[in-house]
C-alpha positions as a Python dict, from the first residue, in 0.01 Angstrom:
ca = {
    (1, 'X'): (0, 0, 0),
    (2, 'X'): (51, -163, -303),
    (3, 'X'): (-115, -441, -200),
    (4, 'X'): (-457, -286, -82),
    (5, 'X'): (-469, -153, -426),
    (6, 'X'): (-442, -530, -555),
    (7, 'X'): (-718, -638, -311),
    (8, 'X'): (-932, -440, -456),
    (9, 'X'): (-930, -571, -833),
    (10, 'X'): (-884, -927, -668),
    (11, 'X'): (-1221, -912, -462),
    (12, 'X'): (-1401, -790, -784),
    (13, 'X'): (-1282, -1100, -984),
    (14, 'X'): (-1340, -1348, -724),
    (15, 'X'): (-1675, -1251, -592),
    (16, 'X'): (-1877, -1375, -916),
    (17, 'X'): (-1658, -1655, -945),
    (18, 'X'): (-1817, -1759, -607),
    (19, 'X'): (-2165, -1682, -701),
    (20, 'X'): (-2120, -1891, -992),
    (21, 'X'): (-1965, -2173, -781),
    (22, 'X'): (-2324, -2137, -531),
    (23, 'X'): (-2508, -2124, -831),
    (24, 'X'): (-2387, -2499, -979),
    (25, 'X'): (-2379, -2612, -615),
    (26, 'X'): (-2750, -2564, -597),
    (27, 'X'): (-2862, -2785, -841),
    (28, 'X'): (-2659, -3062, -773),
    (29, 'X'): (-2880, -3305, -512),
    (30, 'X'): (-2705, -3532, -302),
    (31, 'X'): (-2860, -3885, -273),
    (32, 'X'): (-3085, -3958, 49),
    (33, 'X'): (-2944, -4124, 311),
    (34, 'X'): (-3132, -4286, 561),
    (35, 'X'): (-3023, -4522, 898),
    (36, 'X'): (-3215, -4823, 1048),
    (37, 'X'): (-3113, -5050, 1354),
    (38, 'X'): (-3068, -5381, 1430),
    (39, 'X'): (-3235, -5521, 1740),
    (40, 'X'): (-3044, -5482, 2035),
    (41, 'X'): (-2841, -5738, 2155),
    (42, 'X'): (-2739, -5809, 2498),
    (43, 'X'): (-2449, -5941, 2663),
    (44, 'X'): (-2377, -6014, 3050),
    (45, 'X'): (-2208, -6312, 3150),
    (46, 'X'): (-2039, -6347, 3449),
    (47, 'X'): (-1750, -6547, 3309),
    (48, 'X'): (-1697, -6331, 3009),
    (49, 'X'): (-1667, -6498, 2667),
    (50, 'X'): (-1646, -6458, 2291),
    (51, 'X'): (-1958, -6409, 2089),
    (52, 'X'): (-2035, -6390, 1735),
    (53, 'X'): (-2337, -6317, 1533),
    (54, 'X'): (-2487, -6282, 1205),
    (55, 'X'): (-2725, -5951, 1180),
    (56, 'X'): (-2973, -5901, 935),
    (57, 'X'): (-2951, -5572, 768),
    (58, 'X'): (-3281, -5409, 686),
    (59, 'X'): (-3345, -5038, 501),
    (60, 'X'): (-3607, -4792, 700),
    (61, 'X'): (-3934, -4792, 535),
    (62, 'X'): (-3890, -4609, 198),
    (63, 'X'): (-4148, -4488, -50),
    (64, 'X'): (-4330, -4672, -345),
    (65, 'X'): (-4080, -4749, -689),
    (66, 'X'): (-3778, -4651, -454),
    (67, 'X'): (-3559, -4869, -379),
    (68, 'X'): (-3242, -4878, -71),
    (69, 'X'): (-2912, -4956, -135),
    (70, 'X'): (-2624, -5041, 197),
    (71, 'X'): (-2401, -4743, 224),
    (72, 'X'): (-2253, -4876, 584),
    (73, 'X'): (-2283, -5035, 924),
    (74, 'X'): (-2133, -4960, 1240),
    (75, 'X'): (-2182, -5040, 1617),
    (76, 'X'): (-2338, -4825, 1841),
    (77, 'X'): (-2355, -4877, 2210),
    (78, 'X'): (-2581, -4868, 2450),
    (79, 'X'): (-2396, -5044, 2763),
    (80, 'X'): (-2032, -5078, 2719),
    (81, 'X'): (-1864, -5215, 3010),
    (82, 'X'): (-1547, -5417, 2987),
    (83, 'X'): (-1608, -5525, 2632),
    (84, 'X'): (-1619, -5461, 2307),
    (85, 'X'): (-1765, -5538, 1954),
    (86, 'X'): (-1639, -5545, 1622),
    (87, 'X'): (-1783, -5605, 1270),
    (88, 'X'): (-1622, -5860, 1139),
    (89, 'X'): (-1793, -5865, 750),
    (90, 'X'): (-2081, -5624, 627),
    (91, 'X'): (-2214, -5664, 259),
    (92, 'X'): (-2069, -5493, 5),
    (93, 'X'): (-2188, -5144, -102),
    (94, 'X'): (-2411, -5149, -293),
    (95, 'X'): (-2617, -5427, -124),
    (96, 'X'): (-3020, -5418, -227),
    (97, 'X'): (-3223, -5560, -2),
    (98, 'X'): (-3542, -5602, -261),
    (99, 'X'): (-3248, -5925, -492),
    (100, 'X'): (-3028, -6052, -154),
    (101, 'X'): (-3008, -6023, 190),
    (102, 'X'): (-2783, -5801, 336),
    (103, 'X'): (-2620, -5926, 667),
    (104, 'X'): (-2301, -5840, 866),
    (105, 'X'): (-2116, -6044, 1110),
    (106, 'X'): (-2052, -5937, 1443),
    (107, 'X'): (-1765, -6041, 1747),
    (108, 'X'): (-1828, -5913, 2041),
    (109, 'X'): (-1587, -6006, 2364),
    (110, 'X'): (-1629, -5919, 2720),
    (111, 'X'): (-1453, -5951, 3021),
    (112, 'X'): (-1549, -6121, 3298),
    (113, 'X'): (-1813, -5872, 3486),
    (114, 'X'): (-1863, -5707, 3181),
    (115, 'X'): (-2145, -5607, 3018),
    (116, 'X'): (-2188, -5512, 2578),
    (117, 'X'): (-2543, -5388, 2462),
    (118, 'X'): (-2502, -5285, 2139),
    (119, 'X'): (-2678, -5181, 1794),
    (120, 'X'): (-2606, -5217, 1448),
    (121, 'X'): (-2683, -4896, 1254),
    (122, 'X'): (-2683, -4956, 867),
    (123, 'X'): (-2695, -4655, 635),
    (124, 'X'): (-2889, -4657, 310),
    (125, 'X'): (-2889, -4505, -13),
    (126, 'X'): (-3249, -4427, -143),
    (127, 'X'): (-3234, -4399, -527),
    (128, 'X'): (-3624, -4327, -762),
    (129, 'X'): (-3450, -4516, -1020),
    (130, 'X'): (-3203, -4796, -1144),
    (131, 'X'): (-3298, -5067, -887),
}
C-alpha cells in the first residue's frame, strides 16, 4: 500500500523529466549515412585457391558543397559456397574521397568446388561542412 502511494508522486516527477529528455532529443540530428558497393567479384575455381584484392572505395553520389567521409566496409555475399572472405585493411575513418583514395584489401579463400561472390559495402558520412 505504501508503495502505490509512492508511485503516484514518482510518476508525476518523472513524466516531465521525460518530456524534457524528447524535447533535447529532437533537435539533436544525427549525421547522414549513406552505403555504396563495390563491383562484384567472382570466384569459382575448381582447384580452390587464395585470392587477394585491392577494392576501390567510392561514396554514393552526394549533393553539391557536401562532401563523404568512410565510416566502414564490410563483405556482403551473394554466393557463398565453401569459402570465405575477409578484409584484410580498410582506410581509416575518416577517409575523404575528394584528397585520397580510399581502398581496402580483400582475402578471399575457397575450397576446392567452391564458389565466393561477394560485395564490398562501404558506409559514408555526408557532412555540409568542414571538408
Amino acid at each position: 500500500m505504501l508503495f502505490a502511494q509512492l508511485r503516484q508522486p514518482l510518476r508525476l516527477i518523472m513524466l516531465p523529466l521525460f518530456l524534457s529528455g524528447l524535447l533535447i532529443a529532437s533537435n539533436v540530428h544525427a549525421a547522414d549515412i549513406l552505403t555504396s558497393n563495390s563491383k562484384l567479384f567472382v570466384y569459382e575455381n575448381s582447384s580452390g585457391g587464395k585470392f587477394t584484392d585491392v577494392v576501390k572505395l567510392t561514396p554514393p553520389s552526394i549533393p553539391a558543397g557536401s562532401c563523404a567521409e568512410f565510416v566502414s566496409a564490410k563483405v556482403e555475399y551473394k554466393i557463398q559456397r565453401f569459402g570465405d572472405v575477409i578484409i584484410l585493411s580498410a582506410p581509416e575513418k575518416g577517409c575523404n574521397p575528394a584528397r585520397q583514395q580510399c581502398k581496402a584489401t580483400v582475402s578471399s579463400r575457397i575450397a576446392p568446388v567452391g564458389r565466393v561472390h561477394f560485395i564490398v559495402r562501404s558506409s559514408w558520412e555526408v557532412k555540409s561542412s568542414g571538408c
